[in-house]
DORONU-202042 format. One record per residue (C-alpha): x, y, z. Coordinates in Angstrom, 1 decimal, padded with zeros to 4 digits. Layout:
% DORONU-202042
+--------+--------+--------+
:   east :  north :     up :
+--------+--------+--------+
:      X :      Y :      Z :
...
+--------+--------+--------+
END
This chain:
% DORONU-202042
+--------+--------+--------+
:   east :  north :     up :
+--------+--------+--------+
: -199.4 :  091.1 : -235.4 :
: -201.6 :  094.1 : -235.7 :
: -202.7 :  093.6 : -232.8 :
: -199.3 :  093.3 : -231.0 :
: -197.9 :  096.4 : -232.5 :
: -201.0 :  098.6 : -230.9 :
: -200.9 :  097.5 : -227.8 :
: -196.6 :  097.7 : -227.9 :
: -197.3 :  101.5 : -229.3 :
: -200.3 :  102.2 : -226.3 :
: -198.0 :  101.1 : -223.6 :
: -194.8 :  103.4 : -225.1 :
: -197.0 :  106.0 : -224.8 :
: -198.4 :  105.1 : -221.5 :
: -195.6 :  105.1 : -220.2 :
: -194.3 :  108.2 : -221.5 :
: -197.0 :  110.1 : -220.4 :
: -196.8 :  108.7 : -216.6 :
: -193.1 :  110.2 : -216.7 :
: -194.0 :  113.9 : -217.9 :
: -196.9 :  113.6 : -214.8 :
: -194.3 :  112.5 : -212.5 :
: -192.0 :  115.4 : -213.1 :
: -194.4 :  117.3 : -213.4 :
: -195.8 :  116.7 : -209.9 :
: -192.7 :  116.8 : -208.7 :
: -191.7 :  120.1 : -209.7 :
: -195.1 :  121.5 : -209.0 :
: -194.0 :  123.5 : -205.7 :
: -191.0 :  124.9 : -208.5 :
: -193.8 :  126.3 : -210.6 :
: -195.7 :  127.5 : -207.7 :
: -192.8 :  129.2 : -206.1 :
: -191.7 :  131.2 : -208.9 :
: -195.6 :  132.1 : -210.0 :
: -195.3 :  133.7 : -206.5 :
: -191.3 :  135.2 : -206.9 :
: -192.5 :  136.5 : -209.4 :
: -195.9 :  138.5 : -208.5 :
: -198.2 :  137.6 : -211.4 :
: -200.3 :  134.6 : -211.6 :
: -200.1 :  131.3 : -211.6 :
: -198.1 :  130.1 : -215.1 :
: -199.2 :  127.5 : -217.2 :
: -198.0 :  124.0 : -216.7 :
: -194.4 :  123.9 : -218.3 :
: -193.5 :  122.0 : -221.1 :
: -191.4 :  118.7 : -220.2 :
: -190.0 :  117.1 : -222.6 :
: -190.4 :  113.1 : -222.7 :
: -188.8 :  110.8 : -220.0 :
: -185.6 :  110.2 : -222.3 :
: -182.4 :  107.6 : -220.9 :
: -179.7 :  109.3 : -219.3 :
: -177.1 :  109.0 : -222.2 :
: -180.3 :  111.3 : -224.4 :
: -179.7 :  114.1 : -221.6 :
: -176.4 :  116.3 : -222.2 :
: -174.8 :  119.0 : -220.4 :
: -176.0 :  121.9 : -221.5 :
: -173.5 :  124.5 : -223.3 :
: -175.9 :  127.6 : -223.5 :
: -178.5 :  129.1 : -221.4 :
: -181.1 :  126.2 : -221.8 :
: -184.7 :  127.9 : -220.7 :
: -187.0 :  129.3 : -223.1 :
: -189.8 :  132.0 : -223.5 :
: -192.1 :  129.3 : -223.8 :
: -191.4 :  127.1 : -220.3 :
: -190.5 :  127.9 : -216.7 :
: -187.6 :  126.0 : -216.5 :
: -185.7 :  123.3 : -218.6 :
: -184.5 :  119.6 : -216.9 :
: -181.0 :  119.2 : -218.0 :
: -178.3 :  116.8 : -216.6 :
: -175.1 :  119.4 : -215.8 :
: -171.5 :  118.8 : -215.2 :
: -171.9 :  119.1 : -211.3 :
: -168.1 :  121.7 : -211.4 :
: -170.4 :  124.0 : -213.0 :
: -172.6 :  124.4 : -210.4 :
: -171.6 :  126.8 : -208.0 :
: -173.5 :  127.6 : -204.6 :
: -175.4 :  130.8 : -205.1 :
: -174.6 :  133.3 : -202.5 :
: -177.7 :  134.4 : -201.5 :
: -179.1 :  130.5 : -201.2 :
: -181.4 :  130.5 : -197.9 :
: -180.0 :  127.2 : -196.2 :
: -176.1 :  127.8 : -194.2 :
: -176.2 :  125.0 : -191.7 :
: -176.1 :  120.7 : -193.3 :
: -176.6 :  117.6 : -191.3 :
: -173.4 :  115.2 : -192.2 :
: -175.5 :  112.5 : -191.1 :
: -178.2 :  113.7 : -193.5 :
: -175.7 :  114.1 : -196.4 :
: -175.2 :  110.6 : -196.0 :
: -178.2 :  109.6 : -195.7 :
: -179.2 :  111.3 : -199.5 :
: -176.1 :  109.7 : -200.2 :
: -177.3 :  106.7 : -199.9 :
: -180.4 :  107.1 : -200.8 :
: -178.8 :  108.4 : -204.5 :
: -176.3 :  105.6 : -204.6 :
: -179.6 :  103.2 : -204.5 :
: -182.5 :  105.2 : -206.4 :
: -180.4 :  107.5 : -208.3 :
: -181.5 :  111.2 : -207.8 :
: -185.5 :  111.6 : -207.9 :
: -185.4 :  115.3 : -207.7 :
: -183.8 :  117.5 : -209.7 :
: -181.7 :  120.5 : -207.8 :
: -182.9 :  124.3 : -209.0 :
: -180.3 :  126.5 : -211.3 :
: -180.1 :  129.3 : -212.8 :
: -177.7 :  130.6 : -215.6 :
: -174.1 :  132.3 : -213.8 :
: -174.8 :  135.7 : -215.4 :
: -170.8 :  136.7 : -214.5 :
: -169.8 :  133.3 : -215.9 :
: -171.3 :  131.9 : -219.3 :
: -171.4 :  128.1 : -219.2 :
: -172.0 :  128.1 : -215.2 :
: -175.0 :  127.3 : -213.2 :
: -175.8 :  129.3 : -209.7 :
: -177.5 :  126.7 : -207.4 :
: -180.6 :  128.2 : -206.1 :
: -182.1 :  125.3 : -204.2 :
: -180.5 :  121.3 : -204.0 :
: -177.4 :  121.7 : -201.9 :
: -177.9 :  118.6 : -200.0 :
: -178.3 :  116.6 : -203.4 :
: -175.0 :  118.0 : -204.7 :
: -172.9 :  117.6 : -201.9 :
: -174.4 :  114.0 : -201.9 :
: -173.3 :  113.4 : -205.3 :
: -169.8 :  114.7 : -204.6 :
: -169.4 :  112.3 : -201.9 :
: -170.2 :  109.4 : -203.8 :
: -167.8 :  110.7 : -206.8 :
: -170.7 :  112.1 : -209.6 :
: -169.6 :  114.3 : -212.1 :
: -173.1 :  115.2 : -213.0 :
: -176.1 :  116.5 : -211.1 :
: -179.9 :  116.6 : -212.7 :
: -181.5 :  120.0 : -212.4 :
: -184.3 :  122.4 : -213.4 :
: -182.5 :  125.6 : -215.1 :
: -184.7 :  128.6 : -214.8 :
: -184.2 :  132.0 : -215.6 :
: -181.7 :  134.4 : -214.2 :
: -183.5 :  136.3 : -211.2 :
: -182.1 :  139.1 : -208.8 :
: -180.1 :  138.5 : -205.7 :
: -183.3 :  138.7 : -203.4 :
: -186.1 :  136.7 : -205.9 :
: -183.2 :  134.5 : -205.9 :
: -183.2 :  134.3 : -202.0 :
: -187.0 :  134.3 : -201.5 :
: -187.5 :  130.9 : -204.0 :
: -184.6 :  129.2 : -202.0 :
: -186.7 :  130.4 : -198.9 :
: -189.8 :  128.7 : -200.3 :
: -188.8 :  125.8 : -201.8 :
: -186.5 :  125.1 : -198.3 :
: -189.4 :  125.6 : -196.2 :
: -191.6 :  123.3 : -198.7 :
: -188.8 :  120.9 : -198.6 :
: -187.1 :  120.5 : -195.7 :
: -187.0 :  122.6 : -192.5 :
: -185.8 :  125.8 : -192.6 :
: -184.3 :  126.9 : -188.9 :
: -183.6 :  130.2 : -187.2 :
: -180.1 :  129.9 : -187.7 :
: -180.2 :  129.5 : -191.2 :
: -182.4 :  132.9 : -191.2 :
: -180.0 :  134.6 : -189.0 :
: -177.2 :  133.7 : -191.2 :
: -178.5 :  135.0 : -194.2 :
: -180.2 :  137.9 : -193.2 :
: -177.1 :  139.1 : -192.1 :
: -175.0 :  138.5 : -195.3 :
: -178.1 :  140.2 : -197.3 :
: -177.8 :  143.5 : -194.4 :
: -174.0 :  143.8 : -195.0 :
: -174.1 :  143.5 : -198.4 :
: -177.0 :  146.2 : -198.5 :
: -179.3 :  143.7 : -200.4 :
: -181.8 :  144.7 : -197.6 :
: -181.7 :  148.3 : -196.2 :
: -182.5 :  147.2 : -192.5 :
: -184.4 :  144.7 : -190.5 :
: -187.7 :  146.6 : -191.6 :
: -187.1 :  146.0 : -195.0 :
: -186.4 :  142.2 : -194.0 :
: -189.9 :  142.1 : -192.4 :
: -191.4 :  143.9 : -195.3 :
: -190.7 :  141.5 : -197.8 :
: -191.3 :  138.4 : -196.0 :
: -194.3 :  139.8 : -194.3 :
: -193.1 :  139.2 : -190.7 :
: -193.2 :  141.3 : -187.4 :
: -189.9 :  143.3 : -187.0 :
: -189.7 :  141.8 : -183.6 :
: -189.3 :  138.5 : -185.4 :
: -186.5 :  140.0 : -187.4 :
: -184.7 :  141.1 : -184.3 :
: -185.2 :  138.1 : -182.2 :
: -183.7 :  135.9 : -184.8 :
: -180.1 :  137.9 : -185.9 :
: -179.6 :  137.8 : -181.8 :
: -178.5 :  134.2 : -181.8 :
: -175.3 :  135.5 : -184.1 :
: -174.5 :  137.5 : -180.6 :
: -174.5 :  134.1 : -178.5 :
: -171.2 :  133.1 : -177.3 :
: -169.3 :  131.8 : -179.8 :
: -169.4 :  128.2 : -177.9 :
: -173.2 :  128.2 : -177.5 :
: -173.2 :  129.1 : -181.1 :
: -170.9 :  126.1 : -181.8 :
: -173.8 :  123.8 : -179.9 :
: -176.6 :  125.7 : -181.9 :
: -174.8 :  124.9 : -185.0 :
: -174.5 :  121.5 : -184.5 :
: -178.6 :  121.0 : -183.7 :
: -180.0 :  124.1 : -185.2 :
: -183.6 :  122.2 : -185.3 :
: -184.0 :  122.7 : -181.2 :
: -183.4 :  126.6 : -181.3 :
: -186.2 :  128.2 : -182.5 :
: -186.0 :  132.2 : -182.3 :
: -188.0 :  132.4 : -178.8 :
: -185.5 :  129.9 : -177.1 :
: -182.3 :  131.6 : -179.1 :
: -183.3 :  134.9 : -177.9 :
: -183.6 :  133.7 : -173.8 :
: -180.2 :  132.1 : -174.4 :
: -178.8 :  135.7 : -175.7 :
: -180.6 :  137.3 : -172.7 :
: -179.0 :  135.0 : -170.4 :
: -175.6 :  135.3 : -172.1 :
: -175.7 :  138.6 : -170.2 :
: -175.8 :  137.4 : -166.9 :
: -174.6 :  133.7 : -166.5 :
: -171.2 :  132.2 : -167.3 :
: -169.6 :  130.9 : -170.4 :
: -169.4 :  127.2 : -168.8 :
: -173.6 :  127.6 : -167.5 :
: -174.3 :  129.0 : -170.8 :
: -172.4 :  125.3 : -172.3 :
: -174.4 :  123.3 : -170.2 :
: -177.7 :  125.4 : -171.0 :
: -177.4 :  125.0 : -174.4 :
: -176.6 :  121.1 : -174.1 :
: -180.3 :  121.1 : -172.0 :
: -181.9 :  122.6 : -175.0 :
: -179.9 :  120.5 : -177.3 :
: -181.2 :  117.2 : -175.6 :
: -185.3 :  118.9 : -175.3 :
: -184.8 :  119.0 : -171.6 :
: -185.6 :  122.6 : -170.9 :
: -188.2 :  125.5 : -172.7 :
: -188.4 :  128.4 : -173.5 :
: -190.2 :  128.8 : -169.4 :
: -187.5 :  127.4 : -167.8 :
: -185.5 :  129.9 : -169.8 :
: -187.2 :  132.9 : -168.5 :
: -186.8 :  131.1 : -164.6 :
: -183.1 :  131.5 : -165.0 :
: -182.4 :  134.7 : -166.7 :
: -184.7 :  135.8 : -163.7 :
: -182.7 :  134.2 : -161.1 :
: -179.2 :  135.1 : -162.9 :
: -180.0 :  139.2 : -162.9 :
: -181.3 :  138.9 : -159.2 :
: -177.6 :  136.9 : -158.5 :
: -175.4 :  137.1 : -161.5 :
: -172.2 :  135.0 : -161.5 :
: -168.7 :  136.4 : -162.3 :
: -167.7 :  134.8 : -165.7 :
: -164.7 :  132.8 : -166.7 :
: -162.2 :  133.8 : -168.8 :
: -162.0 :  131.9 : -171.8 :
: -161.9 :  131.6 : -175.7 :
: -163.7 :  129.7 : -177.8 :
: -162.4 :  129.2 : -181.7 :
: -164.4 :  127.4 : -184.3 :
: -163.3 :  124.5 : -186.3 :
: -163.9 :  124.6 : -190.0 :
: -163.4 :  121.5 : -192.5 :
: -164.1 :  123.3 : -196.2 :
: -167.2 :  124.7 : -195.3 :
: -168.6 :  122.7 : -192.6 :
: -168.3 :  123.9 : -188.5 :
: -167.4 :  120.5 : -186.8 :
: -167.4 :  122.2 : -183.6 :
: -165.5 :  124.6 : -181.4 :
: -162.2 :  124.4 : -179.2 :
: -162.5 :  126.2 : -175.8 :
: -159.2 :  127.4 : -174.5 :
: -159.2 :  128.4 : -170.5 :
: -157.0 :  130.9 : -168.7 :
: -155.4 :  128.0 : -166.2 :
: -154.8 :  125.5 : -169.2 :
: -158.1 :  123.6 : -169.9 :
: -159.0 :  123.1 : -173.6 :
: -162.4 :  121.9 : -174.3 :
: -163.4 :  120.2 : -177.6 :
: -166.6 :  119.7 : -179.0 :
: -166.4 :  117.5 : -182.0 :
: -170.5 :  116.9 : -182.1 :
: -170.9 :  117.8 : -185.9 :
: -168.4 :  115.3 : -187.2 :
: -169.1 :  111.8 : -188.7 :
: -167.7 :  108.7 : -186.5 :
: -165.6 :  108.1 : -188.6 :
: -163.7 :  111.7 : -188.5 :
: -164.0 :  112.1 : -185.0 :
: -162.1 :  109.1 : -184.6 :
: -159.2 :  110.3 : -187.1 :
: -159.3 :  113.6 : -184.9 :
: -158.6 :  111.6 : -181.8 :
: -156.6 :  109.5 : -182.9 :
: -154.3 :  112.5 : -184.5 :
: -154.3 :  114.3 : -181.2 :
: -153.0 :  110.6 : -179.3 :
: -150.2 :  110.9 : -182.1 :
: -149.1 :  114.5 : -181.4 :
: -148.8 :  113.5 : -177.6 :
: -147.2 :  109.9 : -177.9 :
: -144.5 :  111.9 : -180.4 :
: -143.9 :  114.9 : -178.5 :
: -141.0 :  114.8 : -175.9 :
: -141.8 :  115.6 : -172.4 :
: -140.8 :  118.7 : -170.6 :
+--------+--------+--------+
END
């Protein structure tokens, strides 16, 4: 019996201690990431408590971290989690929201999103870094969402540990730079592009290069949004530069190259060379984004002599079909002239 109850107690604790190194590990890039938001050295390993069962986790009412510890697991009402603002990441993959998705709806969510206490709101969370996880969860119908609650930070150590633990994460794309660079500029969080590449410790040029593909056309932009992975700044900043010279409808069929790897940043420079020596009188046109909440499904193109042109390449199968099938209904039901 003895003998029974020793081994019964070694193995509780066993186990317990595999769970603390498991979260630890993998919120190690957290720790490192704010040692480095931070400027000082690298902290201590934080406390965590014991694995507990989900019912022993509660929502927390009051800001959770301590002195003590860099940040605090908790499991959160997911409505009190709000985007942050100044989160590094603009563009999602809807196949890769339903691919977490399922991933969570099997496995349950390994890694906990990144918070921080809503200074403006008491109660709330600002969601530094775990977007993809959240909007997961809402689409299979959670209420809750695990995350590591840290301290409050400013608006731009709050943007540079998105940036870090993005790039650590997941890939972090030009367009998503772009995006919030510009937000940061407008809201005079930075004071100009050399401030940018002061604090992230990049060329000015790089800076520059990369808030050009905002200038594209706003139906290449459509096709960069829906692929932002194949536009790296050198290839965004030959398709701004050739923006200048070639038509809208070239320009669509440019970016649909680049979209499908079939032409680089050479063969970029070839026809911006060839389009100054011979440029090509554009077509009238506009183009107008469409928006579902906060996702860009794609773009509408509207021609001068009646064409529309409609790029539903960021949508799930499933909604492009309702789209089609909604557009067949407005023509079977509208009378004919």
């Amino acid at each position: 019996m003895k003998k029974t109850a020793l081994f019964s107690k070694l193995n509780t604790s066993v186990v317990q201690q595999s769970a603390q190194a498991k979260d630890k590990f993998e919120n190690a890039d957290l720790v490192v990431a704010l040692a480095q938001v931070k400027g000082g050295m690298l902290p201590p390993t934080p406390a965590v408590a014991p694995a507990a069962p989900a019912a022993a986790l509660v929502p927390a009412t009051s800001a959770p971290a301590s002195v003590e510890q860099e940040y605090t697991v908790l499991i959160l009402p997911i409505d009190k989690v709000k985007d942050h603002p100044r989160n590094a990441r603009h563009i999602y993959d809807p196949a890769r929201i339903d691919e977490m998705a399922t991933s969570i709806a099997r496995d349950g969510q390994k890694m906990p999103a990144v918070v921080m206490p809503d200074p403006s709101e008491p109660g709330t969370y600002l969601l530094i870094e775990g977007r993809y996880r959240k909007r997961a969860l809402v689409s299979l119908g959670r209420d809750t969402i695990i995350a590591s609650v840290i301290e409050p930070l400013s608006e731009l150590e709050a943007y540079r540990l998105s940036l870090m633990l993005n790039e650590e994460r997941n890939e972090q794309t030009a367009l998503d730079n772009a995006i919030a660079w510009r937000a940061l500029l407008d809201d005079k969080v930075f004071h100009s592009q050399e401030h940018i590449a002061d604090f992230l410790n990049i060329k000015q040029g790089t800076v520059a290069k990369t808030l050009a593909l905002l200038d594209l056309p706003a139906n290449v932009l459509a096709i960069v949004k829906a692929s932002p992975g194949n536009f790296g700044v050198r290839i965004g900043y030959e398709l701004r530069q050739l923006a200048k010279v070639l038509p809208a409808l070239k320009m669509e069929a440019i970016a649909e190259q680049i979209r499908a790897g079939e032409l680089t940043v050479k063969d970029l420079e070839k026809l911006r060379a060839r389009g100054e020596k011979d440029p090509v009188t554009r077509e009238r046109s506009r183009a107008y984004v469409l928006q579902w909440g906060e996702r860009d499904l794609g773009s509408v193109r509207e021609f001068d002599d009646g064409r529309l042109k409609l790029d539903l390449s960021n949508t799930t199968t499933e909604l492009r079909t309702k789209i089609i099938d909604a557009v067949k209904k407005v023509l079977a039901e509208t009378p004919q002239a």
